[in-house]
matplotlib code that plots the C-alpha trace (Angstrom):
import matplotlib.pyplot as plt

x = [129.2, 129.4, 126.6, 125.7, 126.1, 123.9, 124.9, 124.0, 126.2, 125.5, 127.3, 126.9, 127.4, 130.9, 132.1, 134.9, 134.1, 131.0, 130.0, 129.1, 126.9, 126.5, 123.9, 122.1, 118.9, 118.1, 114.9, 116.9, 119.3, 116.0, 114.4, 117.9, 118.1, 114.9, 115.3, 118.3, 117.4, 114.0, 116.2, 119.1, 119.7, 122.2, 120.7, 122.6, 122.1, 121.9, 122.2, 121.0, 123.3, 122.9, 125.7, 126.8, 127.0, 124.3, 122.1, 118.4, 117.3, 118.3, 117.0, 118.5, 118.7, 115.5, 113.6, 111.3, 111.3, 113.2, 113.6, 114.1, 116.0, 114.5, 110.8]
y = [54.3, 56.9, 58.7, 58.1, 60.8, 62.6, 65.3, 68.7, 69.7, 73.3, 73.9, 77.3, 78.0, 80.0, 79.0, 75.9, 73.3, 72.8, 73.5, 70.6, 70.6, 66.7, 66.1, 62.8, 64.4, 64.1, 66.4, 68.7, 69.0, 68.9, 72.2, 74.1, 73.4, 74.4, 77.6, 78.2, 78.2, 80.3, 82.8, 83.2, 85.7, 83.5, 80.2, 76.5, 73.4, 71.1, 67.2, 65.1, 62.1, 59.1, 57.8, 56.1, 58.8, 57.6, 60.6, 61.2, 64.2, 67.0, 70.5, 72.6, 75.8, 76.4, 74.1, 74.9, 71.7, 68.7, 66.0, 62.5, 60.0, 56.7, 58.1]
z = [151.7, 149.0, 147.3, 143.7, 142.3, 139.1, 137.3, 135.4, 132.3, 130.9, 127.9, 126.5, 122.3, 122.5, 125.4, 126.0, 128.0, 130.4, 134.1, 136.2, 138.9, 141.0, 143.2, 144.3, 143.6, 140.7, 141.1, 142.0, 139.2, 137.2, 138.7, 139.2, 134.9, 133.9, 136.7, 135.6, 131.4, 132.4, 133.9, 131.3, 128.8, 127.3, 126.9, 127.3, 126.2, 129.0, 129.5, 133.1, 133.2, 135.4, 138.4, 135.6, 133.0, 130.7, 129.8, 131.1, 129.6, 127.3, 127.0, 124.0, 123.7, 122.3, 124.5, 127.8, 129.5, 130.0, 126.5, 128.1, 126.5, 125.8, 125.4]

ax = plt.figure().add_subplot(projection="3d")
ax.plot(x, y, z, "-o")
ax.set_aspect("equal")
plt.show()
């Protein structure tokens, strides 16, 4: 049985391309973006998508917390 997977996509304005991070905890992924976006002098725009790549939540650039989609 293989693990559904979610995943984090950090796109940063300048640079091509994004970095991925999966986990199957979601929560996780959650706390490691808004960490991550707290931290960082250069801040991304980040996107939680489902196993299924349907996206959950956004946080721009701009933002402090998550934005989820469908609310």
């Amino acid at each position: 049985m293989s693990a559904r997977l979610f995943s984090l996509w950090s796109e940063y304005d300048g640079l091509p391309g994004a970095e991925v991070v999966y986990s199957a905890n979601p929560d996780l992924l959650r706390k490691m973006g808004r960490d991550h976006h707290a931290a960082a002098t250069h801040k991304p725009d980040l996107r939680l998508l489902d196993p299924e790549g349907k996206t959950v939540a956004t946080m721009d650039t701009w933002a402090t917390d998550w934005t989820e989609m469908g609310a």
